[in-house]
BALOBA-1460 file (C-alpha; in Angstrom, 3 decimals):
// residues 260
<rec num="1" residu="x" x="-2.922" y="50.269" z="55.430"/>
<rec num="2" residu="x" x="-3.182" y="48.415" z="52.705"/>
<rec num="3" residu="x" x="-1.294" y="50.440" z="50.159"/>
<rec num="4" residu="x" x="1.413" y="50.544" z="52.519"/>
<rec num="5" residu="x" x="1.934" y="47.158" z="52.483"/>
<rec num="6" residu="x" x="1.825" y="46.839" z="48.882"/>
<rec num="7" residu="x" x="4.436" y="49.004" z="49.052"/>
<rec num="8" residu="x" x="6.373" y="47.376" z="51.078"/>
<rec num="9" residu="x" x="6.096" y="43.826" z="49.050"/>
<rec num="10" residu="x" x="6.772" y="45.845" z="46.034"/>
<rec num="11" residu="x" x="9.483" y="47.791" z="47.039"/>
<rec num="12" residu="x" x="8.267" y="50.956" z="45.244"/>
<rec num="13" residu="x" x="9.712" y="54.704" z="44.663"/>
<rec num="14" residu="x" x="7.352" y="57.750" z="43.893"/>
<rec num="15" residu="x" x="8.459" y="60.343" z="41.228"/>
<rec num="16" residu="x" x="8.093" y="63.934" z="42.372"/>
<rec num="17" residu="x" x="7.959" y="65.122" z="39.165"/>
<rec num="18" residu="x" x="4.740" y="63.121" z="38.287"/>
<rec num="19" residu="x" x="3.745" y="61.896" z="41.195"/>
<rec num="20" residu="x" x="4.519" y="58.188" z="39.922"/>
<rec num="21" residu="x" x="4.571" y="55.465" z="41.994"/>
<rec num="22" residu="x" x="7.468" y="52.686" z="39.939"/>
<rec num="23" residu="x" x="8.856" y="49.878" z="40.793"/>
<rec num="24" residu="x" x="12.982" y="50.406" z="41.921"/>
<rec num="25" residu="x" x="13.771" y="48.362" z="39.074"/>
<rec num="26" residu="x" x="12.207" y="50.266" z="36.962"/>
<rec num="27" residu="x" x="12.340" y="53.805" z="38.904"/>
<rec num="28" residu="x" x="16.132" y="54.047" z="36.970"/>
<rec num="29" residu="x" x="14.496" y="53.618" z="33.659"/>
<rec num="30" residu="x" x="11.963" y="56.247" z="34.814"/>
<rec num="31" residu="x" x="13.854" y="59.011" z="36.395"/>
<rec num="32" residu="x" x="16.565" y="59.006" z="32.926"/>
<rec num="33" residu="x" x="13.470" y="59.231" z="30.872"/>
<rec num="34" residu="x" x="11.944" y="61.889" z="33.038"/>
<rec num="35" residu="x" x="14.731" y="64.010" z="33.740"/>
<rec num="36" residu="x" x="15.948" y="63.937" z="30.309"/>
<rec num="37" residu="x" x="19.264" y="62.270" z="31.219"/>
<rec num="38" residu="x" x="21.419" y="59.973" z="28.600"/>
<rec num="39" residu="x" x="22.057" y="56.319" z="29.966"/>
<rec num="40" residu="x" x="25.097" y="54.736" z="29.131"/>
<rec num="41" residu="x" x="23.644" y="52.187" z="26.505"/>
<rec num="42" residu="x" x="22.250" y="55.600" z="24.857"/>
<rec num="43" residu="x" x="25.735" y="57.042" z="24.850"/>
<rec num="44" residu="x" x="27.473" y="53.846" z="23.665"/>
<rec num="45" residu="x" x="24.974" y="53.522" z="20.701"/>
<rec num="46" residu="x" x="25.487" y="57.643" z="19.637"/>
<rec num="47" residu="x" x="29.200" y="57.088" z="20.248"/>
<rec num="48" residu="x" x="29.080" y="59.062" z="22.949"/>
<rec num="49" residu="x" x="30.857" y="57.349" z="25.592"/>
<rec num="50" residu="x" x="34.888" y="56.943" z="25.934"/>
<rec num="51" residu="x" x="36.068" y="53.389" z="26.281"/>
<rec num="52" residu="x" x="39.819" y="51.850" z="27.708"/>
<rec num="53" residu="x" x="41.492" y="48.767" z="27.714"/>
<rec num="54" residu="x" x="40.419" y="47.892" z="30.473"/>
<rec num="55" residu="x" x="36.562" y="47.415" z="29.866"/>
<rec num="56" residu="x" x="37.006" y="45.942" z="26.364"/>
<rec num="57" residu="x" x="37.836" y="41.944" z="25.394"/>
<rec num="58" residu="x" x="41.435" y="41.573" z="24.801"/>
<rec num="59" residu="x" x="40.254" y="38.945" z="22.727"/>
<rec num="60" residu="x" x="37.134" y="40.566" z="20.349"/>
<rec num="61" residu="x" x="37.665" y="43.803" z="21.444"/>
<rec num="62" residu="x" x="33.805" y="43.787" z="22.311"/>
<rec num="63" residu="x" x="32.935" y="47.051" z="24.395"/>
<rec num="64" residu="x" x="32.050" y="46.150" z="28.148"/>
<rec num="65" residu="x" x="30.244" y="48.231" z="30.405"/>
<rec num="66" residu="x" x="32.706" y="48.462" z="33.186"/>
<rec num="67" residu="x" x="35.578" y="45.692" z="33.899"/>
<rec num="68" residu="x" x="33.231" y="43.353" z="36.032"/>
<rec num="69" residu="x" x="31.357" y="42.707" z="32.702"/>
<rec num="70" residu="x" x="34.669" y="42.601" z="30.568"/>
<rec num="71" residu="x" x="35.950" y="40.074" z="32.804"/>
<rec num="72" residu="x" x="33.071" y="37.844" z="32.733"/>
<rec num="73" residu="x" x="32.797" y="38.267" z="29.074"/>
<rec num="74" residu="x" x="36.252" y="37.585" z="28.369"/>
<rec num="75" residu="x" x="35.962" y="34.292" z="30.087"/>
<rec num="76" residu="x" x="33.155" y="32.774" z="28.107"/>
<rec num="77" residu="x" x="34.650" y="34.897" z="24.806"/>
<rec num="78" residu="x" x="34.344" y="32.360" z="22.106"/>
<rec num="79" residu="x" x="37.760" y="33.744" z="20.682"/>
<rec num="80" residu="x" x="39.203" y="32.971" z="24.072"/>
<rec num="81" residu="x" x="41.513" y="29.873" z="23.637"/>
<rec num="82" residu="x" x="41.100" y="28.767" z="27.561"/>
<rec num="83" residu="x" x="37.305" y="29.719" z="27.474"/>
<rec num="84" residu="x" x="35.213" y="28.243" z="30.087"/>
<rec num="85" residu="x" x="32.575" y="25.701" z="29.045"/>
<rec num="86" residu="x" x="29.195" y="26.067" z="30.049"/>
<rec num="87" residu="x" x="26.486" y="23.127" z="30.760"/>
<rec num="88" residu="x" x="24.799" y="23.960" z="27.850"/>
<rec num="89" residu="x" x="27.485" y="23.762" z="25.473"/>
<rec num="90" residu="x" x="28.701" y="20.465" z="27.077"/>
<rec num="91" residu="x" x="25.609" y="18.852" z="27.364"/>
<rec num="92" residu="x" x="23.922" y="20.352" z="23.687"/>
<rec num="93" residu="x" x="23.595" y="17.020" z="22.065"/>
<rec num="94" residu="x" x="21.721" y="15.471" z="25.723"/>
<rec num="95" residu="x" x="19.259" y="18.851" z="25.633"/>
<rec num="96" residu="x" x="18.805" y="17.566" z="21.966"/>
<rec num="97" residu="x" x="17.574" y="14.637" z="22.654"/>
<rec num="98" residu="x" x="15.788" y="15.348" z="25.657"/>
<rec num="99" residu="x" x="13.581" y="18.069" z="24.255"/>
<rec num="100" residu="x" x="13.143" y="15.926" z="20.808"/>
<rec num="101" residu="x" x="9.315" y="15.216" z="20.050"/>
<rec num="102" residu="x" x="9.182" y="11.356" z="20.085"/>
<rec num="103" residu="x" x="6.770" y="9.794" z="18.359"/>
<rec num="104" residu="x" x="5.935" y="7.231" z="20.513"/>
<rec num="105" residu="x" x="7.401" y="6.316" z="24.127"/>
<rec num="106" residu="x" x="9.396" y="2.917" z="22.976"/>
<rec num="107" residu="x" x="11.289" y="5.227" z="20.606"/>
<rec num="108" residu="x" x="11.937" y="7.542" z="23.287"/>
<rec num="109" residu="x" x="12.815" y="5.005" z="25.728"/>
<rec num="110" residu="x" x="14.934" y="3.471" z="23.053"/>
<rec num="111" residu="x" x="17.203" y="6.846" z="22.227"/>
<rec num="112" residu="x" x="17.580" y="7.897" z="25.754"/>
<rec num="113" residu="x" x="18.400" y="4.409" z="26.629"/>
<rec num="114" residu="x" x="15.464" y="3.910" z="29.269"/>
<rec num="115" residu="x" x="14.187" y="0.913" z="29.888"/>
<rec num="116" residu="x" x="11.176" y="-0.650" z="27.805"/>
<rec num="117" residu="x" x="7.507" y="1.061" z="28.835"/>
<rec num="118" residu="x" x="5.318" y="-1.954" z="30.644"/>
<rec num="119" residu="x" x="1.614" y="-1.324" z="29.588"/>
<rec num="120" residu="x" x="-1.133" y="-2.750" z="31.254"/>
<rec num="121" residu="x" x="-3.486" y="-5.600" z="29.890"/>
<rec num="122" residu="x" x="-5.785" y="-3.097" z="29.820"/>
<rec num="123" residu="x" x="-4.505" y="-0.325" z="28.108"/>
<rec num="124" residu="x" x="-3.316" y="-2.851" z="25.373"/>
<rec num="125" residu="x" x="-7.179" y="-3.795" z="24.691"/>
<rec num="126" residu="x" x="-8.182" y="-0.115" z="24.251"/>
<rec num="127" residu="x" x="-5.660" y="0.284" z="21.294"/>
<rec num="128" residu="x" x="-6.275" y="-3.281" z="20.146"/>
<rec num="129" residu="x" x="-10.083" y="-1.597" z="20.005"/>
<rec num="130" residu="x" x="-9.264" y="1.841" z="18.451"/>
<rec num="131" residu="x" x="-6.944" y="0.095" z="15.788"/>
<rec num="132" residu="x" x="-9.890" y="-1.878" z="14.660"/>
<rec num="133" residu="x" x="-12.116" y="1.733" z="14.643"/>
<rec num="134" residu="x" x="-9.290" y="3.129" z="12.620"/>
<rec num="135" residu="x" x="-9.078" y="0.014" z="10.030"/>
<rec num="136" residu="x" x="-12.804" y="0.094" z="9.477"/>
<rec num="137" residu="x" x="-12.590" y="3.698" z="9.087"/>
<rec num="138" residu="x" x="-9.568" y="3.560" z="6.619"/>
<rec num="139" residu="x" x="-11.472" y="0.833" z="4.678"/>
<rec num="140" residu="x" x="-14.499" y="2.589" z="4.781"/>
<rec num="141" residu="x" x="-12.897" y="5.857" z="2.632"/>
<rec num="142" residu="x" x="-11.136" y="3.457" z="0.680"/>
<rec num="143" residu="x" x="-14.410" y="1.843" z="-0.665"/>
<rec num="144" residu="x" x="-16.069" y="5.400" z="-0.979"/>
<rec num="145" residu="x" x="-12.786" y="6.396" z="-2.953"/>
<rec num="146" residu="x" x="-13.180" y="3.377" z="-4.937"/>
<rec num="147" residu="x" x="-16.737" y="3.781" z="-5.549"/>
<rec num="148" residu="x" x="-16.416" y="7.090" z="-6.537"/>
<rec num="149" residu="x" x="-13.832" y="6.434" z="-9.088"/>
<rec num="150" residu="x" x="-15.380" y="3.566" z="-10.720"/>
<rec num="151" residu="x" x="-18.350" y="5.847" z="-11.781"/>
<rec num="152" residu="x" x="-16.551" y="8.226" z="-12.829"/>
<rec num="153" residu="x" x="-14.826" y="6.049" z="-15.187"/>
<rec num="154" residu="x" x="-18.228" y="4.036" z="-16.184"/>
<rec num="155" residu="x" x="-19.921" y="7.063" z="-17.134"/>
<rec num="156" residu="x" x="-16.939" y="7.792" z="-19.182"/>
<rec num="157" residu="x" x="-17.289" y="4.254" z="-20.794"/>
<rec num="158" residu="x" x="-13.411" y="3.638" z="-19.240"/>
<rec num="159" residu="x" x="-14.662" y="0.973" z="-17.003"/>
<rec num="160" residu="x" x="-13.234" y="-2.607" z="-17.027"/>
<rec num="161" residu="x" x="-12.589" y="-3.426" z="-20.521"/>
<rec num="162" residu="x" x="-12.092" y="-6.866" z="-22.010"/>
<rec num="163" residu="x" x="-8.279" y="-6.085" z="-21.770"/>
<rec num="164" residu="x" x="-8.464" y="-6.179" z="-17.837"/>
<rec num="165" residu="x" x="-9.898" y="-9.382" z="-17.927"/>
<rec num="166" residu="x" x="-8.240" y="-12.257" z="-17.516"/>
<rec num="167" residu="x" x="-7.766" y="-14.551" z="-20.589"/>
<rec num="168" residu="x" x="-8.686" y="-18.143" z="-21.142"/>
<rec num="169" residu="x" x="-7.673" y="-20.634" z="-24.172"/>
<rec num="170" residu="x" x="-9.908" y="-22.731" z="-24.673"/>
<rec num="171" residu="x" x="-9.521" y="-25.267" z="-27.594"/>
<rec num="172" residu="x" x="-7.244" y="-22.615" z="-29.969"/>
<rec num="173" residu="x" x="-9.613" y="-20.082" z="-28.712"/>
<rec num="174" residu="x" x="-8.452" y="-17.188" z="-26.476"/>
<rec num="175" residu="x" x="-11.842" y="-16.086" z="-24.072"/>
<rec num="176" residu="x" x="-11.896" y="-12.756" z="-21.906"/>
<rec num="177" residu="x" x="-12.882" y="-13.960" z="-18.289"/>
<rec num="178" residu="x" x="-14.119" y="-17.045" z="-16.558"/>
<rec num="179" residu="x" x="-17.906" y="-16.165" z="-17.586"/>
<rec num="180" residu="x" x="-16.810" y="-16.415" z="-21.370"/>
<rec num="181" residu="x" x="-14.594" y="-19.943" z="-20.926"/>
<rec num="182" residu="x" x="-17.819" y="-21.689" z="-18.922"/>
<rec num="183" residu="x" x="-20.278" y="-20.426" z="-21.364"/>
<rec num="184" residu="x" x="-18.129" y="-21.904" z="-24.640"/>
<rec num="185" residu="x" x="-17.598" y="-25.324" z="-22.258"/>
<rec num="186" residu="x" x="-21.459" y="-24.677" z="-21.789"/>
<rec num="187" residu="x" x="-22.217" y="-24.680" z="-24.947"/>
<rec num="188" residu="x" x="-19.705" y="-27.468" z="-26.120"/>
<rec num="189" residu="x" x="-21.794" y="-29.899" z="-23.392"/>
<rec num="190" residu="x" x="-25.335" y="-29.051" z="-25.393"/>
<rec num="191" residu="x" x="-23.928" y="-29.575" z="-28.806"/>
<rec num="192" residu="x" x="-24.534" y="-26.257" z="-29.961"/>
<rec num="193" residu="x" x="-22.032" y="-24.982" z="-32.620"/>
<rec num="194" residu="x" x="-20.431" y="-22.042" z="-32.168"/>
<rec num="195" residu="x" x="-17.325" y="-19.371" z="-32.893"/>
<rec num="196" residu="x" x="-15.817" y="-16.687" z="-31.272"/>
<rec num="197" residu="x" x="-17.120" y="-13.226" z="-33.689"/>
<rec num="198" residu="x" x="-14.428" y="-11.758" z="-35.896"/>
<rec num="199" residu="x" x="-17.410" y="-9.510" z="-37.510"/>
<rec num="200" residu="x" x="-17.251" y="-5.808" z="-36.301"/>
<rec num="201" residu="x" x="-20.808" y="-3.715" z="-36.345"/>
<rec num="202" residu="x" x="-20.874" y="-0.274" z="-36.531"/>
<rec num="203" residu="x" x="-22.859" y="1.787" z="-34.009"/>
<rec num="204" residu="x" x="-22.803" y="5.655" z="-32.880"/>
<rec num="205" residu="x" x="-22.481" y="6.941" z="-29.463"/>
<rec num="206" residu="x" x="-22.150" y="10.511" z="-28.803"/>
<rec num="207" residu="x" x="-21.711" y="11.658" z="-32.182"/>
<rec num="208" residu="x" x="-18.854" y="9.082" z="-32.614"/>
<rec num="209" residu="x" x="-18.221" y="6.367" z="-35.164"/>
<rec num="210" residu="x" x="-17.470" y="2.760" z="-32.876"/>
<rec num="211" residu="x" x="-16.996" y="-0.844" z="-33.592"/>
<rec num="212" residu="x" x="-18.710" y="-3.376" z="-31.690"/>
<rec num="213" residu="x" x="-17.710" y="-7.134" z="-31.473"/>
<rec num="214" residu="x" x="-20.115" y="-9.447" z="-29.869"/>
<rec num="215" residu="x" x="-18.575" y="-12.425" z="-27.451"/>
<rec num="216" residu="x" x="-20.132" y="-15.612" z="-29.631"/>
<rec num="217" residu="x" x="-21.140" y="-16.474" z="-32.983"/>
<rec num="218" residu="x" x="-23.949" y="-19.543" z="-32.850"/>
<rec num="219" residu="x" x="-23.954" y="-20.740" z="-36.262"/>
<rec num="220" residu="x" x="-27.116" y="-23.013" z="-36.226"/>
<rec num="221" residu="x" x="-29.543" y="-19.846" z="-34.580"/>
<rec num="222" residu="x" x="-27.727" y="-17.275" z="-36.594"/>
<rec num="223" residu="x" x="-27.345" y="-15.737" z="-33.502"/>
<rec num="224" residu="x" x="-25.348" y="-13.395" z="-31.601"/>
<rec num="225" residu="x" x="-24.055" y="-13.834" z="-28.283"/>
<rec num="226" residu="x" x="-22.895" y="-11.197" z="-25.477"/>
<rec num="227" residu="x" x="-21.897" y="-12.374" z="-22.046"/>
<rec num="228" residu="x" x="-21.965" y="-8.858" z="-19.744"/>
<rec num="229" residu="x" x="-21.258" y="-8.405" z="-16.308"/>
<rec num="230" residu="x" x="-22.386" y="-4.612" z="-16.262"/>
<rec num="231" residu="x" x="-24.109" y="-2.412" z="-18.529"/>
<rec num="232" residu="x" x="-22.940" y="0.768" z="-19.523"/>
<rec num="233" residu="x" x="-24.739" y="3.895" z="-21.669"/>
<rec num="234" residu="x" x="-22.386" y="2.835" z="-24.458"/>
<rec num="235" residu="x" x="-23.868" y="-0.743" z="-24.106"/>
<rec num="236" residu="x" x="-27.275" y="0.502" z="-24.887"/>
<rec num="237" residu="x" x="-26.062" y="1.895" z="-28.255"/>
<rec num="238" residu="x" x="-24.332" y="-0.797" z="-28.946"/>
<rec num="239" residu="x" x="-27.476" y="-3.253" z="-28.588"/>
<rec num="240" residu="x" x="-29.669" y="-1.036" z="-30.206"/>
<rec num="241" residu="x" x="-27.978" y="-0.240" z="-33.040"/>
<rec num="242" residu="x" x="-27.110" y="-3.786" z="-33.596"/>
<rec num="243" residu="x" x="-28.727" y="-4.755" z="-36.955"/>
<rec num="244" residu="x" x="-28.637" y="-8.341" z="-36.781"/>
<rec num="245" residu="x" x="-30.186" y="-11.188" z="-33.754"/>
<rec num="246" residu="x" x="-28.672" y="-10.646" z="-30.363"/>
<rec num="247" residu="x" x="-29.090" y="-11.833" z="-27.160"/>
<rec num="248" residu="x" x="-27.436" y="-10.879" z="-23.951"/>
<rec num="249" residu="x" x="-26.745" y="-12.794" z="-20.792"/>
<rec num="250" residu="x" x="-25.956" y="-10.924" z="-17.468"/>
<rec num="251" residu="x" x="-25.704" y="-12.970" z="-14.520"/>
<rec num="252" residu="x" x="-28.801" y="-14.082" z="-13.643"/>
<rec num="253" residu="x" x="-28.604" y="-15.691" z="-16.723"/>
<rec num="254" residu="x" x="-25.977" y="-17.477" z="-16.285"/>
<rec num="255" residu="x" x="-27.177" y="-18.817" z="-12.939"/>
<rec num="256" residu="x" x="-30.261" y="-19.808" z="-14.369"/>
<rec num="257" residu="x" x="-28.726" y="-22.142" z="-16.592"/>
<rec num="258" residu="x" x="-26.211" y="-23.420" z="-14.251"/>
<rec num="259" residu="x" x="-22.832" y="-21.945" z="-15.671"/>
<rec num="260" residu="x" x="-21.823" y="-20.147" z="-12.913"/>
């Protein structure tokens, strides 16, 4: 009973032959293959078949199947000077823009000329919210990227050099960075006589020949002065192979003795 009605809902055919049950649009298909028979697409495509006037386009001279399909053919030929138009071809710029991937929906709205999306108070707190995630997120990678590229270029000795610091005259003298101008003004307030170095010391680091100049020259200690923000392995060398007196002052330093 129940085969019988799929039957029936499927509309089937059984092949004799192979005792094939097929669908009847298929059973065609099925019964040229089986029977060994040429179609007429088969025949057109070995040259087979003999073709008229009257089931080619007077217009392309395209080979139709019988004169049903050469008349609808010839009516939608694009040779045809009195062609009929189709939706699609007078609506293609329309389908264009209506299956375009917006990126958001004001553009849309905007192209297709809809009116302006209303969002609710709501809504416009979540991406108040998730635009805050994302900006502590972007700055978050940018100060890992940042990080990461300063030590590479510290531990390649690269890193802030006295010519990306800003420079300060003070009295005919020109000073790299603020730490430099309020230890000489520093210095000027105690009395202490001093000079920016012009002497160059020789030092090696990794098997190389440098020149180091320290920051201040104080003439009544004989001593030499470096004002450092950060230390680097080529620092080290520097101080140690200094042959003379030398003192350095990071930061704490400086705080200590009220500069900065």
């Amino acid at each position: 009973m129940v085969n019988s009605i799929v039957d029936i809902i499927r509309n089937t055919k059984k092949c004799d032959k192979w005792n094939v049950d097929d669908s009847l649009s298929n059973f065609n298909k099925h019964y040229e293959k089986c029977e060994g028979v040429i179609n007429y697409w088969t025949k057109k495509k070995l040259g087979l078949l003999k073709v008229d006037n009257e089931v080619s386009c007077k217009f392309c001279n395209k080979i139709c199947k019988n004169s049903n399909s050469q008349r609808n053919h010839s009516r939608l030929c694009k040779f045809n000077p009195n062609k009929q138009s189709t939706f699609f071809e007078t609506n293609s710029n329309d389908l264009r823009i209506k299956n375009k991937v917006h990126k958001n929906q004001y553009i849309k709205a905007k192209e297709l000329g809809l009116p302006k999306p209303q969002i609710s108070e709501e809504t416009r707190e979540k991406l108040r919210q998730n635009l805050k995630n994302i900006d502590k997120n972007i700055l978050k990678k940018r100060n890992e990227k940042t990080s990461e590229t300063i030590c590479k270029k510290m531990a390649k000795g690269e890193w802030h050099t006295f010519k990306d610091c800003k420079n300060y005259e003070y009295k005919g003298v020109i000073l790299n960075g603020s730490w430099e101008l309020k230890y000489a003004m520093y210095l000027d307030e105690k009395n202490i006589s001093w000079k920016r170095c012009d002497e160059s010391f020789p030092y090696i680091f990794n098997n190389k020949k440098h020149r180091y100049i320290p920051d201040f020259y104080l003439i009544d200690d004989d001593t030499y002065i470096e004002v450092k923000g950060y230390v680097l392995d080529k620092d080290y060398a520097k101080w140690n192979q200094f042959p003379k007196k030398l003192k350095v002052l990071f930061k704490k330093d400086l705080e200590e003795l009220n500069i900065i």
